[in-house]
C-alpha positions in Angstrom: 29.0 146.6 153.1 32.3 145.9 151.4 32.2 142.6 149.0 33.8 139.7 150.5 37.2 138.7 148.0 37.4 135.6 146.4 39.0 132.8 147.7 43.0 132.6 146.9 42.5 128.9 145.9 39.6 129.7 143.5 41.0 132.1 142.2 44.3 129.6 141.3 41.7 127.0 140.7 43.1 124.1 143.3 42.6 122.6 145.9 44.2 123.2 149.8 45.5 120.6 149.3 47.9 121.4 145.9 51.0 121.1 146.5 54.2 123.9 145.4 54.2 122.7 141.7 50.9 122.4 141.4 50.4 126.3 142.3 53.3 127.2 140.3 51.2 125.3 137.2 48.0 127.3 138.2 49.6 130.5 138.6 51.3 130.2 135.2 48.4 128.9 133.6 46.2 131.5 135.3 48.8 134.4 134.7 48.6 133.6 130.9 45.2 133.6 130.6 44.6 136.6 131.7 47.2 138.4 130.9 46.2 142.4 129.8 47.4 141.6 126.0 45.2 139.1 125.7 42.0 140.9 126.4 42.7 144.2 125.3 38.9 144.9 124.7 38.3 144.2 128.5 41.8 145.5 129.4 40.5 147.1 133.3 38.9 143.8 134.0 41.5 141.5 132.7 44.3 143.8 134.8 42.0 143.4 138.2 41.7 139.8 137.8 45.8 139.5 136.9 46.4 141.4 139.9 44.4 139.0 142.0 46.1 136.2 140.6 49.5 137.2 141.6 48.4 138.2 144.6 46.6 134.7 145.5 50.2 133.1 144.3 52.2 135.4 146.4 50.5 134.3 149.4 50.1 130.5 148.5 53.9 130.1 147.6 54.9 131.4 151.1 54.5 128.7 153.7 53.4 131.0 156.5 52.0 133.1 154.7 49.8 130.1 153.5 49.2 128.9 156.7 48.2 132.1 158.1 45.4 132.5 155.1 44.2 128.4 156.0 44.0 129.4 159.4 42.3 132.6 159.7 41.2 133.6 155.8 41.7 137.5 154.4 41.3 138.7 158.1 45.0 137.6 158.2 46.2 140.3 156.6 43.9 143.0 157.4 44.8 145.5 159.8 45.4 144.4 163.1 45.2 141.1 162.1 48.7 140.1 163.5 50.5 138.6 160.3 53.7 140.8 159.2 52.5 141.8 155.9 49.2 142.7 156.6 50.2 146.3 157.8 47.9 149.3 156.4 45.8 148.4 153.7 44.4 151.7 154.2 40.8 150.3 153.1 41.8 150.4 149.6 41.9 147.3 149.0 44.5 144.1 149.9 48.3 144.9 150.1 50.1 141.7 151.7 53.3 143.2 151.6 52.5 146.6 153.7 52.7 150.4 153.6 55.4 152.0 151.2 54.8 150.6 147.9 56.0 151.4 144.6 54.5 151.3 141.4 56.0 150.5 137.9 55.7 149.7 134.1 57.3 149.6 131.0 56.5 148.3 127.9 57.9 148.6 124.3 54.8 149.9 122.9 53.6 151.7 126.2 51.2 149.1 127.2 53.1 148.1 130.4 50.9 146.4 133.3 51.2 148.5 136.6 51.5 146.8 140.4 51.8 148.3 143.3 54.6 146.4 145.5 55.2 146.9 149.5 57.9 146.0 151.8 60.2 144.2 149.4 61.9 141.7 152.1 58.9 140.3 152.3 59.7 138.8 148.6 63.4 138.6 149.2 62.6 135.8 152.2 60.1 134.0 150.2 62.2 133.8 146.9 65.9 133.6 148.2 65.2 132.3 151.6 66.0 133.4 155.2 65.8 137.0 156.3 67.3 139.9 154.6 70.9 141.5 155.6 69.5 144.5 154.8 66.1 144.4 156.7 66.6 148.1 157.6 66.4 149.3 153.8 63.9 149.9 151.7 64.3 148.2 147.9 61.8 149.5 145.7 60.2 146.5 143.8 59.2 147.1 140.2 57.2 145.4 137.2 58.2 145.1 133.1 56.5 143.8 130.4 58.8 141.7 127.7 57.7 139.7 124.4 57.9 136.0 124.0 61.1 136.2 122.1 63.1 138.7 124.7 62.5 136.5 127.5 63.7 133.6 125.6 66.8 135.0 124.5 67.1 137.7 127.0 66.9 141.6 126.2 68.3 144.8 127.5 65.6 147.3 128.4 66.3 151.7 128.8 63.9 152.8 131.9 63.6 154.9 134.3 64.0 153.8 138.0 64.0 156.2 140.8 64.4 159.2 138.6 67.2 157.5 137.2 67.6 156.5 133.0 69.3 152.9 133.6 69.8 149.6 131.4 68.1 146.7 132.4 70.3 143.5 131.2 67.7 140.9 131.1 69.1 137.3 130.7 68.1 134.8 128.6 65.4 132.1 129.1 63.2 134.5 132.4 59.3 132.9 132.5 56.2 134.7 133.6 56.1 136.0 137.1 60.4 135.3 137.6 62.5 137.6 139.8 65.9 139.3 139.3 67.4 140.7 142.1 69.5 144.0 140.9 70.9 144.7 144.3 69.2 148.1 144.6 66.1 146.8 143.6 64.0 143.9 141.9 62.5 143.1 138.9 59.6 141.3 138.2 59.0 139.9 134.9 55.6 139.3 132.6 56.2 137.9 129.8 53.4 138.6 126.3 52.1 135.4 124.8 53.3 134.3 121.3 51.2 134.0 118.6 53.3 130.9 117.2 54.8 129.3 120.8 53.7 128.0 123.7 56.0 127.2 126.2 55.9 125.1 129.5 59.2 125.5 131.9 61.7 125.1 129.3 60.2 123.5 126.7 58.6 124.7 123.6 55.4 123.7 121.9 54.4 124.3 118.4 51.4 123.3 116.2 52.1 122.8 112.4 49.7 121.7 109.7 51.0 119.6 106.9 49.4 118.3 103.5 47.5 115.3 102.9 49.8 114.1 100.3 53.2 114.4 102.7 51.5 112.8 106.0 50.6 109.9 103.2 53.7 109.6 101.4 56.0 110.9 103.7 57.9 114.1 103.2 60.3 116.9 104.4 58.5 120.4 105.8 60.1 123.2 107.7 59.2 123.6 111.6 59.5 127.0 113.0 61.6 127.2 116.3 62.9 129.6 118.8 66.2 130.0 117.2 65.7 129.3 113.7 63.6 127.3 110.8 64.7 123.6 111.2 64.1 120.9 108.2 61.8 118.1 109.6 61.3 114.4 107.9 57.8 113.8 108.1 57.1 109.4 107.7 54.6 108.5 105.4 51.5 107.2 107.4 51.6 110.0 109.8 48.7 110.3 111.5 46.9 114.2 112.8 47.5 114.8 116.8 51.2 112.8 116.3 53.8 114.4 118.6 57.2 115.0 117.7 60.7 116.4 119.6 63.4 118.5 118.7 66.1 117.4 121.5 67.7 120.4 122.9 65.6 123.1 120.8 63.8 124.5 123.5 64.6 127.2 126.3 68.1 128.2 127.4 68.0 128.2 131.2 68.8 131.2 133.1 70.6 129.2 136.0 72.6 126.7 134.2 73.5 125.1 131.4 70.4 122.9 130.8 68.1 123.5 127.9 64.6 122.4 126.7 63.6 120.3 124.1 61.0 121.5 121.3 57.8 119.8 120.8 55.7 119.4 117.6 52.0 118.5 117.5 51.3 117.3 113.8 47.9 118.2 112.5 46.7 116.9 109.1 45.1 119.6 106.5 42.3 117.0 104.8 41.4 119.0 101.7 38.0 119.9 101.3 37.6 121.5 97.7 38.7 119.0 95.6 39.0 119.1 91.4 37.4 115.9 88.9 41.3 114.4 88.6 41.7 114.6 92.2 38.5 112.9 93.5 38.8 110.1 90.4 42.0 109.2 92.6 40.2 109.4 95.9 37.7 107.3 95.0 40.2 104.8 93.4 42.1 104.8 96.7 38.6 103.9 98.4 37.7 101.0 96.2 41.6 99.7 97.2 40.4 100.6 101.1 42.8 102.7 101.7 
């Protein structure tokens, strides 16, 4: 007996009840999570599970599709069961978008993730709205893999599509799981974590540790950011967990002219090994209470 699949919403982790944003949230927060990169020592594992992920958004997001899957469950999609995209899964395991799929990756240091993709008009009416002009073609669907700092400022990838060498023009400010339709065929972006960013829409945040002494007396420290090193006053009485914004240091956005703001989470490095002078003064500070 086959296993049963996992539910779509526990696999997002909501409700049926979540609305659009809140599965765009899960899916991002879901998608980063368990990204490949991030578990390379579990890598066929963490690939299943991303693959189910974006497959439990790609059917949430759509409306009907949605509705189809809170009506009748997985048998939806299965063969014979009546919804569009539930054509020949071949008993290989769930394809919501048909027969005909293509498969790519790419990756700068060969790690790319792979999907398989089906009829691509399926994600041309759920992304760009009402149906396709050019129902009666088939556009081959394809995957790449980018860092943190290419998607913020955009990149220009060399791969191969269709037996083809072509440049991929990515533009500047693409998140985890965006589309960019080429004309001939789409793109689908997943973006590596950062080890120094995190980033939510277009904002940016960053975590930076600063001395006893300056979150006392006050101070100037430098604040990495997406564009460059930034000089940052610090007031004296700062306290650990203290947020503060950049205005406009965030994420360029790739429709418009709008840009995200940066934001800094302040965390205070209490010194633990301390030397005779520097306790004396400590313990002269705590006879003042302070």
């Amino acid at each position: 007996m086959a296993a049963a699949k996992p539910d779509f919403y526990d696999i997002l982790g909501v409700t049926k009840s979540a609305t659009s944003e809140e599965l765009k949230k899960a899916y991002r927060k879901q998608a980063l999570e368990w990204h490949p990169d991030r578990h390379k020592d579990q890598k066929q594992a963490a690939e299943k599970r991303f693959k189910e992920i974006n497959e439990a958004y790609q059917i949430l997001s759509d409306s009907s599709k949605r509705s189809a899957y809170d009506q009748y469950g997985h048998a939806a999609f299965s063969p014979g069961g009546g919804f569009a995209g539930g054509r020949g899964a071949q008993g290989q395991g769930f394809n919501p978008f048909g027969q005909g799929g293509f498969s790519y990756s790419y990756s700068g240091n060969g790690e790319g993730v792979p999907f398989d993709f089906g009829d691509p008009f399926e994600i041309f009416e759920q992304f760009f709205g009402g149906a396709s002009p050019f129902r009666q073609q088939r556009v081959p669907r394809y995957s790449i893999a980018i860092d943190f700092m290419e998607a913020v400022k955009g990149v220009t990838k060399e791969a191969v599509v269709e037996g083809k060498k072509r440049k991929i023009k990515i533009p500047a400010g693409v998140d985890e799981g965006s589309r960019i339709n080429f004309g001939d065929f789409i793109l689908s972006i997943n973006v590596k974590p950062s080890n120094i960013f995190e980033r939510d829409g277009l904002d940016i945040y960053v975590n930076v540790a600063i001395p006893f002494s300056v979150a006392v007396l006050g101070g100037e420290i430098e604040v990495p950011t997406v564009d460059k090193p930034v000089k940052l006053k610090i007031k004296s009485g700062t306290e650990s967990a203290s947020m503060m914004r950049l205005k406009g240091k965030g994420v360029q956005s790739p429709r418009g002219s709008a840009k995200g703001d940066q934001y800094i989470k302040i965390t205070v490095d209490v010194p633990t090994k301390l030397n005779r002078d520097q306790k004396k003064l400590i313990e002269e500070l705590r006879r003042q209470g302070l």
